[in-house]
C-alpha positions, -999 to 999 in steps of 0.1 A, spaced: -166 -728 161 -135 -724 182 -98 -742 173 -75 -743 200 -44 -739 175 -48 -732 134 -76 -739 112 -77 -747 74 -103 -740 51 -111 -753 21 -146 -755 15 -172 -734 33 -176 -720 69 -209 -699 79 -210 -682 114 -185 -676 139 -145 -691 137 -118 -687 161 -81 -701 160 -51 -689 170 -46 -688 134 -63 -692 101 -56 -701 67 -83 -699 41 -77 -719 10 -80 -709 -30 -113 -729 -25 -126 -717 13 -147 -692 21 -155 -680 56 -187 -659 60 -192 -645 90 -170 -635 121 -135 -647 115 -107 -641 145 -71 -651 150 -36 -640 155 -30 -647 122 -51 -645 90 -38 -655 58 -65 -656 30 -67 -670 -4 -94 -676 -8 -125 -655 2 -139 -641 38 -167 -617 41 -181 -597 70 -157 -597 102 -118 -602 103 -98 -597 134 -62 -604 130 -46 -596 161 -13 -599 148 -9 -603 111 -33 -603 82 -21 -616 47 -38 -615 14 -26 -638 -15 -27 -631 -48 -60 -650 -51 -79 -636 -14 -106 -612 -11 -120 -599 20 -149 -580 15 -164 -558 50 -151 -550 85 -114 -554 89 -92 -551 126 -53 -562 120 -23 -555 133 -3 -553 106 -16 -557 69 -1 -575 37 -18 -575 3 0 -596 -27 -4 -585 -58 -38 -587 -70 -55 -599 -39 -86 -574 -30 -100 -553 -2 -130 -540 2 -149 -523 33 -136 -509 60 -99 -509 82 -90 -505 117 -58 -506 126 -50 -522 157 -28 -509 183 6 -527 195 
């Protein structure tokens, strides 16, 4: 699925999203490829992130497996787990 501009979730996506950016809800989860400039999860997203720019995890997020960001953020007690690359600028 492809957004021209930023996506919401708040239930549950399976397969491939782009946007130019995302926002996953307390209640959304994104399981496959996810890709933006800008990721901000609370909720959950598992296998592929690529945030070109900027990924944020709340409080509440988890990303669990493959990671690419530009620049990382991880509230309190949000979670990580798998593996990051660190993009270039």
């Amino acid at each position: 699925m492809q957004v021209p501009s930023a996506a919401t979730v708040n239930g549950t996506v399976e397969g491939e999203l782009t946007a130019q950016s995302l926002r996953v809800q307390n209640a959304g989860v994104v399981s496959g490829i996810a890709t933006a400039e800008d990721i901000i999860v609370a909720g959950r997203v598992d296998q592929t992130a690529t945030a070109t720019k900027l990924l944020i995890i709340e409080s509440t997020g988890v990303m669990d497996g493959q990671i690419a960001c530009g620049e990382l953020e991880i509230r309190k007690g949000g979670e990580l787990h798998g593996k990051i690359e660190m993009l270039k600028r």
